[in-house]
C-alpha positions as CSV (number, residue, x, y, z in Angstrom):
1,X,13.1,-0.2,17.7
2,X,13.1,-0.1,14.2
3,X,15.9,2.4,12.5
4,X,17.0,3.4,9.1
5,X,20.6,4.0,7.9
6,X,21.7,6.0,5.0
7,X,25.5,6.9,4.2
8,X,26.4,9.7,2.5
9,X,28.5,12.4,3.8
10,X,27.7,15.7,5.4
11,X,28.0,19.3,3.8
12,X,26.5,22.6,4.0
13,X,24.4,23.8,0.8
14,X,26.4,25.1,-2.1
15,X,25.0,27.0,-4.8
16,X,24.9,24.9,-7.8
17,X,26.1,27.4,-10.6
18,X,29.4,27.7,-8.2
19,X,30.1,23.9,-8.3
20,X,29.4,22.8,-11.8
21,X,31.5,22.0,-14.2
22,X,31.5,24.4,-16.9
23,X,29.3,21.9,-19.5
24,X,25.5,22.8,-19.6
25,X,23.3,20.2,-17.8
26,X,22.7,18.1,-20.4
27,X,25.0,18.4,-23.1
28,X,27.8,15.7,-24.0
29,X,31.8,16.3,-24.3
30,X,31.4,17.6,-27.6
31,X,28.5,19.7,-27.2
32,X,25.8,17.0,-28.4
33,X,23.1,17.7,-26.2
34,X,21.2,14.2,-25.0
35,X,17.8,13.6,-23.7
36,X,17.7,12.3,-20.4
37,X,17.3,8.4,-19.7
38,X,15.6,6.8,-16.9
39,X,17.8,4.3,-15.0
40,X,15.7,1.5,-15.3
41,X,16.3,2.0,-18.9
42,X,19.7,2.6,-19.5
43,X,20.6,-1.7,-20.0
44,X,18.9,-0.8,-23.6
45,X,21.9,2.0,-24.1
46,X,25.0,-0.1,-23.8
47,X,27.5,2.0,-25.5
48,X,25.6,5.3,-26.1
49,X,26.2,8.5,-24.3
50,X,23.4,9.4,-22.4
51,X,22.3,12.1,-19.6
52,X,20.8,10.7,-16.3
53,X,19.2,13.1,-14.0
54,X,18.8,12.3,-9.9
55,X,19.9,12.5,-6.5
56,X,23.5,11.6,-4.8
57,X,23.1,8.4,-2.7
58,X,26.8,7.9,-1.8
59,X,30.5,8.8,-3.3
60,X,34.0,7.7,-2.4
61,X,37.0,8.0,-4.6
62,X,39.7,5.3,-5.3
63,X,43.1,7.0,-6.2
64,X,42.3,8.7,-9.9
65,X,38.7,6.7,-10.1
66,X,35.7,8.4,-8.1
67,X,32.5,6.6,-7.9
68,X,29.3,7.9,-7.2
69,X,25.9,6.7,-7.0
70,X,22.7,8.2,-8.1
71,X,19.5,7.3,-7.9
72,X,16.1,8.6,-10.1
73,X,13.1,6.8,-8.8
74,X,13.4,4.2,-11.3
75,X,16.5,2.7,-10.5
76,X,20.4,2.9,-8.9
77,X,23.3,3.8,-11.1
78,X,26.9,3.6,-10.2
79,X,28.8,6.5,-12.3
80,X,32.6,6.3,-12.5
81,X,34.6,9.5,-12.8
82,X,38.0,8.3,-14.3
83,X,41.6,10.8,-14.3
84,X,42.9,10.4,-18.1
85,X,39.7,9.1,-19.7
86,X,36.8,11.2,-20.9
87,X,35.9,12.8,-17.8
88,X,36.2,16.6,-17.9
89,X,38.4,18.2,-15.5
90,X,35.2,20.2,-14.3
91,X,33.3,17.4,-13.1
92,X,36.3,16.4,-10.5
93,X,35.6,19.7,-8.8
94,X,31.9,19.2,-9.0
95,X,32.2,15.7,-7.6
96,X,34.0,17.3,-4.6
97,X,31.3,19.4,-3.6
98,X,28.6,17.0,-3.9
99,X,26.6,16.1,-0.4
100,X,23.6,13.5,-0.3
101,X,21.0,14.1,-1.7
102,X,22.4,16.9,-4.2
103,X,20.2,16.7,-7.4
104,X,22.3,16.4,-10.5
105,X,22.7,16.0,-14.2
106,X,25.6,13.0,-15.0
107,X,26.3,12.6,-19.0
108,X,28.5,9.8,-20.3
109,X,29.2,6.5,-21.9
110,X,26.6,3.5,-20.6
111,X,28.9,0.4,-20.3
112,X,28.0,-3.6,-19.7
113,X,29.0,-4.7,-15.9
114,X,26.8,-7.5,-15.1
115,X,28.5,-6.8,-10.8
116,X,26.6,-3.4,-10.7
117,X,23.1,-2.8,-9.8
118,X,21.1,-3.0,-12.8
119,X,24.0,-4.7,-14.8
120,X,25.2,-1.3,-16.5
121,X,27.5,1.5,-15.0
122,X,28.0,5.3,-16.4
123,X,31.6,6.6,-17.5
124,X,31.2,9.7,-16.7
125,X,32.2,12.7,-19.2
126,X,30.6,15.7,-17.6
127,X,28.8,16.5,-14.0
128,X,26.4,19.2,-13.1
129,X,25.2,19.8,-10.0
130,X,21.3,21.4,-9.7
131,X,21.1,22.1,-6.0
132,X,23.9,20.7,-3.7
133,X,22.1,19.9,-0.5
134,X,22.5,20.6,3.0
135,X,23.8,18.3,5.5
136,X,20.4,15.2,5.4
137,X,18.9,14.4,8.4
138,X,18.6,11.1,8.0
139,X,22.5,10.0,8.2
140,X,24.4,7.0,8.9
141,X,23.4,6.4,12.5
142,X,20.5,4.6,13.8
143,X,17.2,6.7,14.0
144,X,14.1,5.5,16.1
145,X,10.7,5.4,14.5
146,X,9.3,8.9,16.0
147,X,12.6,10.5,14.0
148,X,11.7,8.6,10.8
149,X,8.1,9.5,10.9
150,X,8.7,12.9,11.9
151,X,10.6,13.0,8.5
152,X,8.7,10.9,6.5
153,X,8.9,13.7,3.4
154,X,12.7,12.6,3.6
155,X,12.8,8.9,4.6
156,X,10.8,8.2,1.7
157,X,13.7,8.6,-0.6
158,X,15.1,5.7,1.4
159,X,15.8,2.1,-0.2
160,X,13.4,0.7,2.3
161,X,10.6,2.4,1.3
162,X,11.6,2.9,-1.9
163,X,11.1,-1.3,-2.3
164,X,7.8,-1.1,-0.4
165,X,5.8,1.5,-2.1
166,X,6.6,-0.3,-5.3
167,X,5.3,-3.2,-4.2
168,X,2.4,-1.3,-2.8
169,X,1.4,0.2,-6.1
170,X,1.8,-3.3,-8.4
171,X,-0.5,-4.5,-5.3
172,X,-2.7,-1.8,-6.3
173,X,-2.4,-2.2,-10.1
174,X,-3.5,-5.9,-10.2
175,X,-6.4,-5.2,-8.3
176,X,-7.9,-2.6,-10.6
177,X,-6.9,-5.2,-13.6
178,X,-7.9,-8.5,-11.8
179,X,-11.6,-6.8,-11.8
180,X,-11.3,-5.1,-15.5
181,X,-11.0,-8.6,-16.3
182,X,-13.8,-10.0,-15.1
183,X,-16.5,-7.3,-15.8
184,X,-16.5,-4.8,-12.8
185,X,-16.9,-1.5,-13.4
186,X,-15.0,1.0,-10.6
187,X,-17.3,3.3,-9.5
188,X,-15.9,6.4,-7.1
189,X,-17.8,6.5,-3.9
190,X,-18.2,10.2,-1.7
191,X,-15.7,11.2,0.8
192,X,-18.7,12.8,3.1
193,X,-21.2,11.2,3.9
194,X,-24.4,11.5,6.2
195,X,-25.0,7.9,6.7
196,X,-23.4,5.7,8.8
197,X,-21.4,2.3,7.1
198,X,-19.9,0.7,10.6
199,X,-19.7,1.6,13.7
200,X,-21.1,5.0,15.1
201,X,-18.0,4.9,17.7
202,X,-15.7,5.3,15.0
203,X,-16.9,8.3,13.0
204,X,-14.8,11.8,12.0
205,X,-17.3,14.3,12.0
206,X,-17.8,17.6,10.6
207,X,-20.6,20.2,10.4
208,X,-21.6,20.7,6.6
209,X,-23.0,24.1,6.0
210,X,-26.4,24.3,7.1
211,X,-27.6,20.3,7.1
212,X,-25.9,19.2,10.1
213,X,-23.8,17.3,10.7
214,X,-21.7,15.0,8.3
215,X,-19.2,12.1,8.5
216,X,-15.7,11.3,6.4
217,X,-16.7,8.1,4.8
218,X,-15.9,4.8,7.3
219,X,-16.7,3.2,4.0
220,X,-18.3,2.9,0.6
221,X,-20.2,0.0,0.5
222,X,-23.7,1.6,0.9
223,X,-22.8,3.4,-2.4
224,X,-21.5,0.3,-4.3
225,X,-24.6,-1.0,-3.5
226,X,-26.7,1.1,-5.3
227,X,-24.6,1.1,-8.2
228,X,-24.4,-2.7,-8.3
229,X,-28.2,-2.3,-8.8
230,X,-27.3,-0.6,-12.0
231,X,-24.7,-1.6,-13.1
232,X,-24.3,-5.9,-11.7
233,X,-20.7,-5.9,-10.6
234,X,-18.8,-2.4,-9.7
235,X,-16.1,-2.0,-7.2
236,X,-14.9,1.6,-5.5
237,X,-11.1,2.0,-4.5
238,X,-10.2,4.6,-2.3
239,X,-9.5,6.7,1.2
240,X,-11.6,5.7,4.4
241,X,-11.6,6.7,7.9
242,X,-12.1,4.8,10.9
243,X,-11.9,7.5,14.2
244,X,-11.1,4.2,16.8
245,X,-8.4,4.7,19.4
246,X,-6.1,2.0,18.7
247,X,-2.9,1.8,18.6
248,X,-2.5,-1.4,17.3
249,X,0.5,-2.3,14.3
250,X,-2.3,-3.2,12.2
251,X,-4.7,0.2,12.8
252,X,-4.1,3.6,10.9
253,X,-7.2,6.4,11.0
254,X,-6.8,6.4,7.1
255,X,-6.5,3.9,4.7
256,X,-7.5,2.9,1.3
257,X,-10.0,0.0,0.8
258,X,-10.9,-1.7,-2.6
259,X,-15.2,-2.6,-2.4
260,X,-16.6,-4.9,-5.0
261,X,-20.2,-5.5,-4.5
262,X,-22.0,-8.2,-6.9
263,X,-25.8,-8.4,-7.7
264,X,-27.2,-12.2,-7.7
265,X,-24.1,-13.5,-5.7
266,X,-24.3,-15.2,-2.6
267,X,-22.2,-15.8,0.6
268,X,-20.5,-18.6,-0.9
269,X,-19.5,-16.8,-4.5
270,X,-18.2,-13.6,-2.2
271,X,-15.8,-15.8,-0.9
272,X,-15.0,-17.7,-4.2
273,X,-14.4,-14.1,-6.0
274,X,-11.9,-13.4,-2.5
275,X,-10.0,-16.3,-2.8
276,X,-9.6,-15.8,-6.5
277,X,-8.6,-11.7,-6.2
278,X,-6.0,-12.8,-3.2
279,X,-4.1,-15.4,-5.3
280,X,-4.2,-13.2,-8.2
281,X,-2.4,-10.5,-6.4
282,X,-0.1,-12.2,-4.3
283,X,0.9,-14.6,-7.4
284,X,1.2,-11.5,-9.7
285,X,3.7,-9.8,-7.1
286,X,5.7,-12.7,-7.2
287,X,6.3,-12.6,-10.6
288,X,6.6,-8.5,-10.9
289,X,8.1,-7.5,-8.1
290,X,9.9,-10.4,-6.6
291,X,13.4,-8.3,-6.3
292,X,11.9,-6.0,-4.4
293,X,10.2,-8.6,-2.1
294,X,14.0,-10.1,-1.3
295,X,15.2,-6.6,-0.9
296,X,12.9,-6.3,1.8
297,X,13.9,-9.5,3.2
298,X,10.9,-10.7,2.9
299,X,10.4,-15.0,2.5
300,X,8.5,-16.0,-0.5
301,X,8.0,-19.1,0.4
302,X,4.9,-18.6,2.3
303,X,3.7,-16.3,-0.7
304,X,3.8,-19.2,-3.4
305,X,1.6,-21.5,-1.3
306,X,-1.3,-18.8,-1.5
307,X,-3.0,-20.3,-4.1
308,X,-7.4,-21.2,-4.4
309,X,-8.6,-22.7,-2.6
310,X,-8.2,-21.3,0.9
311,X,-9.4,-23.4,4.3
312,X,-12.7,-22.6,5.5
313,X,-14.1,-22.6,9.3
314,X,-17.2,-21.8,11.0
315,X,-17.2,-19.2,13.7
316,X,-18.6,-22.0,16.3
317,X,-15.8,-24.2,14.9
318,X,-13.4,-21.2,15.7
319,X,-14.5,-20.8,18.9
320,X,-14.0,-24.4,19.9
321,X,-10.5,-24.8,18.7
322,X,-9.6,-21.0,20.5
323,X,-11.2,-22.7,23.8
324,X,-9.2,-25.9,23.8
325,X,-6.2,-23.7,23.1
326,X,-6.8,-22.0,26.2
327,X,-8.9,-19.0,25.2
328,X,-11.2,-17.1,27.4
329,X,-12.9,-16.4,24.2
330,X,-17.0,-16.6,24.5
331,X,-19.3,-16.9,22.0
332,X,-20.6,-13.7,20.4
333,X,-17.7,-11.7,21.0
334,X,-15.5,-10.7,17.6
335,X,-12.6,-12.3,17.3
336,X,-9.7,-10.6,18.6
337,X,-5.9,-9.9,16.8
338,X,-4.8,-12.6,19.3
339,X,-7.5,-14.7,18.5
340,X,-7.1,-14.6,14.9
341,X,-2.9,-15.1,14.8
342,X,-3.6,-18.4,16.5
343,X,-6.1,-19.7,14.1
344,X,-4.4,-18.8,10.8
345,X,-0.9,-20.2,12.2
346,X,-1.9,-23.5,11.3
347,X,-2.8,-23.2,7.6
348,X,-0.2,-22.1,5.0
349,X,-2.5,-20.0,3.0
350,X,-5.5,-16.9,3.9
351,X,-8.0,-18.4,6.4
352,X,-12.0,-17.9,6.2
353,X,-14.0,-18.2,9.4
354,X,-17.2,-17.6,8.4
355,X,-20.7,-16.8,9.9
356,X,-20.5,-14.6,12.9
357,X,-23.2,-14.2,15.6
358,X,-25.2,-11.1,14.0
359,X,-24.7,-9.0,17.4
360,X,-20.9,-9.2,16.7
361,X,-21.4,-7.4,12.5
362,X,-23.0,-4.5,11.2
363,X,-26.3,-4.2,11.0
364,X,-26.9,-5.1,6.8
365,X,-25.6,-8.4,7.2
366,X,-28.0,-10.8,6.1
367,X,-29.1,-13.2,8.8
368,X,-28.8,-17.0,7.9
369,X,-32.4,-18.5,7.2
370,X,-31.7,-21.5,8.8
371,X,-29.9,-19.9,12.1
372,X,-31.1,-15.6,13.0
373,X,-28.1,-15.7,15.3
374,X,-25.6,-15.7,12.7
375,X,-25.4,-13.5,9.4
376,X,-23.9,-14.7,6.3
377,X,-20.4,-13.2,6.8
378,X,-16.5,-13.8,6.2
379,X,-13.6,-12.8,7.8
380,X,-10.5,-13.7,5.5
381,X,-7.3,-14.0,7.7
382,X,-3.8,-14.0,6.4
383,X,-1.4,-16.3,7.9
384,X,1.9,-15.4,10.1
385,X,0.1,-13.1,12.2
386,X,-1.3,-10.3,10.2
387,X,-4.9,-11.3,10.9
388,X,-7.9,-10.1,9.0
389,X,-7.5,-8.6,5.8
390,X,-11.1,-9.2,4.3
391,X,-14.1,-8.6,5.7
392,X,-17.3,-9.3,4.0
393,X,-21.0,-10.8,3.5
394,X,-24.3,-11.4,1.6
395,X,-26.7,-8.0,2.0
396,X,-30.1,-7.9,3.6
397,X,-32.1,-7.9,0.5
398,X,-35.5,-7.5,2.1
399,X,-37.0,-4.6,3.1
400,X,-38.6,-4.9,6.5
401,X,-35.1,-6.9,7.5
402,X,-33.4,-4.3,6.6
403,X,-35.5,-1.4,8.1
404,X,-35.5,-3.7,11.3
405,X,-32.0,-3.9,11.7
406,X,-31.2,-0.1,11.5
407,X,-34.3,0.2,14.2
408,X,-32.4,-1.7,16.5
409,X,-29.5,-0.4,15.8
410,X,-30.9,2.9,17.7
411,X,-30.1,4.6,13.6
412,X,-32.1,7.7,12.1
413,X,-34.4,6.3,9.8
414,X,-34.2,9.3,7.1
415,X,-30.4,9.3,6.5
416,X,-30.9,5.2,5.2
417,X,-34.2,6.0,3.0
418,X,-32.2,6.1,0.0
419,X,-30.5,2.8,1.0
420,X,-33.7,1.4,1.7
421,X,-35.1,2.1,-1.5
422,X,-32.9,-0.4,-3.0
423,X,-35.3,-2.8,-1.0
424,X,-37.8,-1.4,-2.6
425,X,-37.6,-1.0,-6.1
426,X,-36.1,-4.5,-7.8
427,X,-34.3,-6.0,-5.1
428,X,-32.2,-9.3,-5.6
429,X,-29.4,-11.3,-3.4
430,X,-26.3,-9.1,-3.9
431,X,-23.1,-9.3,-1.3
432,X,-19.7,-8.0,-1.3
433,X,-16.3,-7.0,0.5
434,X,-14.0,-5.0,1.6
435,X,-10.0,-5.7,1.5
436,X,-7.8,-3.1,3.2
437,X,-4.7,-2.5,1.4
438,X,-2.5,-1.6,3.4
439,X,-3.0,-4.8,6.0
440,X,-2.4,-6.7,2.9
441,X,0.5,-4.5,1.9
442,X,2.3,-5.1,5.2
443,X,1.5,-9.3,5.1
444,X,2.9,-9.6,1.5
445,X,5.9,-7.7,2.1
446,X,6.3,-9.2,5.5
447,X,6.2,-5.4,7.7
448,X,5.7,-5.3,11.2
449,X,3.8,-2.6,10.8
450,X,1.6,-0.5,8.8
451,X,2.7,2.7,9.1
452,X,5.5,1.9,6.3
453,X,2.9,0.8,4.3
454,X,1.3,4.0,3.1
455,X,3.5,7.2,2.0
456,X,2.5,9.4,4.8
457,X,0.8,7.6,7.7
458,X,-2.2,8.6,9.6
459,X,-2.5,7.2,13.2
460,X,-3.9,8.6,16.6
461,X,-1.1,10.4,17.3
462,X,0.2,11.6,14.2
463,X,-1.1,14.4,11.2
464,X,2.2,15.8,10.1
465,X,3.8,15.6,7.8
């Protein structure tokens, strides 16, 4: 059962103007008022006074020394409330009536203490209390993963997920720059949609005024297509929604997806560009946000061996090896979570099993010239059990393949004209891919499961909050 501990003590809510210390929020000793400084900032203001705005995490007091600890978003600060020294009478009695969680404004002196988080600590000269908060939910006992969820407004404020949503958005940062860098151009794909990307099991739908019936977007590939037609190489990089009734650690019904699609690349250069994005995120982490990686607990040293290039495997050779491990496994069916754990176990790094039987992928996978049973695909796999994180493939650039494909595929013809019109006017070998960030979120910070991985988690049984 997973849990989350927090101390702090209790208290009922206190109006703030009744508990503050007599100085106006923001104003010095002497009446100098002083513009707030973030936390992560204050190592820069050794010996300054300065005004720090945030929440309580804890307090205790030490004969005439009180400690408290705030936090702003940007960092944790131990403040120091000394009998004798600077500290105003007032903020003694403030500091009493502060709970967890109270929001404050804490002025003093910033001073060098290379023990304390951050390597500074505040002497505090005056303390005002905002809002002193009722007693928080989330206390010192142990607290089961329904709880948490169910208070997932609160629980983010929580060291935990403090370090992962960091991580989560340098993760999303370096993508965005990885394909600045080389020439892609983001391109925002719709939300609705009346075509279908994957499969038509796994759709939300809704009715859209009067032209029936319309889908949240499973993906926005079909889109990036057409732009890559004008544009070469674009990516999208947002929300998608897959309706499938799992309940899986590695399944939410929402989740964000970055989609680059490149004109006149093949099977082989998708990969290539894969390889490279993956090592440049999971290098760039590792340099950016490696405290917060061994705050989580998380190893690094399966993250510094993810470097180009990654092993490569057939789906037939994938099949084998599963069989002679003791897999039912047949050929033609998709790879299962199972399936793909015991694969990547034995390689250090991402794992690529590449073309799958064409039954077993969606229907614009191109099929491989030399072999129609296969399509010219890629799964990428991350190691130590988080299974696949990538998904993609070269397009069907011709037209009657295309149109052929959707036909079997029992699909309305009209809703995929526009698509196939790419087919028609200046068609060339284009591919692309899809990588789910949150997946790759949980493997780089080492999670067990996804839901942490995105502030407010969508999943079968869960909307709220």
């Amino acid at each position: 059962m997973e849990h989350e501990t927090t101390k702090g003590g209790p208290g009922g809510a206190v109006p703030a103007r009744e508990a503050a210390s007599g100085t106006a929020p923001g104003a010095s000793g002497d009446g100098a008022t002083l513009a707030p400084v973030r936390v992560r900032d204050l190592p820069a203001e050794v010996g300054r006074g300065v005004t720090v705005r945030g929440w309580v995490v804890t307090k205790r007091s030490s004969g005439k020394v009180r400690f408290l600890v705030v936090r702003d978003g940007s960092g944790i600060l131990q403040c120091v409330l000394a009998q004798g020294a600077r500290t105003d009478a007032g903020a003694f009695a403030a500091f009493d009536v502060l709970t967890q969680e109270s929001s404050l404004e804490v002025t003093g002196t910033v001073r060098e203490d290379r023990r304390a988080p951050g390597g500074v600590e505040l002497d505090v000269a005056t303390l005002a209390p905002v809002q002193v908060a009722g007693e928080f939910p989330i206390g010192p006992k142990e607290h089961g993963t329904t709880f948490l969820m169910d208070h997932r407004h609160l629980w983010l404020r929580s060291s935990r997920q403090w370090h992962i949503l960091r991580v989560r958005a340098e993760i999303e940062r370096l993508i965005r720059a990885f394909f600045e860098a080389h020439g892609f151009l983001l391109v925002d794909t719709p939300i609705l949609t009346g075509a279908i990307g994957e499969s038509a099991g796994t759709l939300f739908e809704t009715q859209y005024f009067d032209l029936g019936t319309a889908y949240l977007a499973q993906t926005g590939q079909l889109y990036v297509e057409a732009a890559a037609m004008a544009f070469g190489n674009v990516y999208c990089f947002g929300p998608t929604f897959r309706a499938e009734k799992s309940k899986t650690r590695r399944h939410l019904t929402e989740f964000w997806m970055v989609e680059p699609e490149m004109a006149w690349c093949d099977w082989r250069g998708n990969m290539e560009v894969q390889e490279q994005l993956l090592t440049h995120v999971v290098q760039g982490v590792l340099r950016s946000r490696r405290d917060d990686l061994v705050a989580l607990g998380r190893e690094l040293g399966p993250l510094a061996s993810v470097r180009a290039p990654f092993p490569r495997m057939s789906y037939d050779e994938a099949i084998e090896r599963l069989r002679a491990d003791g897999s039912p496994i047949e050929w033609g069916s998709d790879l299962g979570a199972e399936d793909e754990t015991r694969l990547a176990s034995a390689h250090d790094r991402p794992l690529f099993v590449y073309k799958y039987p064409r039954a077993a992928k969606a229907f614009y996978m191109k099929a491989d010239p030399e072999r129609a049973e296969v399509v010219l695909c890629n799964d990428l796999l991350a190691p130590e059990g988080y299974g696949e994180i990538v998904g993609g493939s070269q397009r069907i650039d011709d037209l009657d393949e295309l149109a052929g494909r959707i036909d079997e595929e029992g699909l309305p013809r009209e809703p995929y004209e526009w698509y196939l019109d790419l087919r028609r006017y200046g068609s060339v070998p284009h591919s692309g891919f899809g990588l789910g960030l949150e997946r790759t979120v949980a493997w780089i910070c080492g999670l067990p499961h996804v839901r942490e991985t995105i502030p407010f988690a969508r999943l079968i049984n869960r909307i709220r909050p």
